[in-house]
N, C-alpha and C positions, 0 to 999 in steps of 0.2 A: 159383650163388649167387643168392639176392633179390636184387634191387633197390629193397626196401621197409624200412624201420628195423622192430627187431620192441621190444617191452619185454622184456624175459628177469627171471625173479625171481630171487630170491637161492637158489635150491634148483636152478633149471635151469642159474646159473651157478657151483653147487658140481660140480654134474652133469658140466657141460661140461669142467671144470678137472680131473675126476678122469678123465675119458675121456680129456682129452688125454694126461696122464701117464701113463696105463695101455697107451694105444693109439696115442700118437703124433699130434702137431700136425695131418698131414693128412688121414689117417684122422676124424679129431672132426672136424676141416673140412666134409669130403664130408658128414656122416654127418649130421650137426648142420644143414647148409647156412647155413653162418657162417666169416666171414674168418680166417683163421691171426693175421691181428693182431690180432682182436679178445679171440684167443684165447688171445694172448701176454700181452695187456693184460690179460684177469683173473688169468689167471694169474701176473702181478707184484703187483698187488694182491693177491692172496690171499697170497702169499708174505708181500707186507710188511705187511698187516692183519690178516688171519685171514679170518673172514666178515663181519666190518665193513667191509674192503678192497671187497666186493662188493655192500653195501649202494647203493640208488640215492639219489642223494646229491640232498636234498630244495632246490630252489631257495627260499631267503627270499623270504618278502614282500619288495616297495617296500617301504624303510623312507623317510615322506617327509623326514625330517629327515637322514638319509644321502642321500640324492638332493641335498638342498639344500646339503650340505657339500663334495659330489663336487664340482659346479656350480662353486662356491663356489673349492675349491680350483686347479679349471682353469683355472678364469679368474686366479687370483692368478697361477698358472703362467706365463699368456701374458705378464702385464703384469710381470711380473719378465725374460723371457725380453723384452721389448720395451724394459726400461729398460737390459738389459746391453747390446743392442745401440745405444742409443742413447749409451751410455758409450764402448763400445768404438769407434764412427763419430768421437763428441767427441776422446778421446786421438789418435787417427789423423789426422784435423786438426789438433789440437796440435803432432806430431810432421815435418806437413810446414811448419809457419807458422816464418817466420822469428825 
C-alpha cells in the first residue's frame, strides 16, 4: 500500500466498487493498492447513495457570518456552563449552612 493520499474520481471509485464485488475485497485491494476500508467505505456509500454517495464532497467557503455565529455560540456555551456551576457551588453552600 502507498503511503501517499491519492484523489480517485468518481468513475475510478465506481471502478473500484465494482471490482470489489466482482473480485472480492482483497483482490481490488492488492490490485487497486488501496485499503479494504477504504473500500468498504465507498462501497456503503454507494449502496446508500448511488453515484452521489461517491461524489467528492465540495468543502464551503468561510461563511464569515457563520464563523461569527459559531464564535458566538461557544462562547454563550461556556458562560451558561460557568453560571450552572456557579449555581450548583451556591446550593451546595446552602445545603451545608446552618
Amino acid at each position: 500500500m502507498s503511503n501517499h493520499r491519492r484523489n480517485w474520481s468518481l468513475s475510478e471509485k465506481l471502478e473500484a466498487v465494482q471490482l470489489m464485488k466482482r473480485e472480492g475485497v482483497g483482490k481490488a485491494s492488492r490490485q487497486l493498492e488501496i485499503s479494504s476500508t477504504t473500500l468498504y467505505k465507498w462501497e456503503r456509500h454507494f449502496d446508500k447513495d448511488g453515484e452521489q454517495g461517491l461524489m467528492a464532497k465540495v468543502v464551503a467557503d468561510k461563511n464569515p457570518e457563520l464563523e461569527r455565529i459559531k464564535k458566538e455560540n461557544y462562547e454563550l456555551k461556556m458562560l451558561v456552563a460557568e453560571k450552572e456551576l456557579i449555581i450548583r457551588i451556591q446550593n451546595e453552600l446552602l445545603k451545608k449552612s446552618p
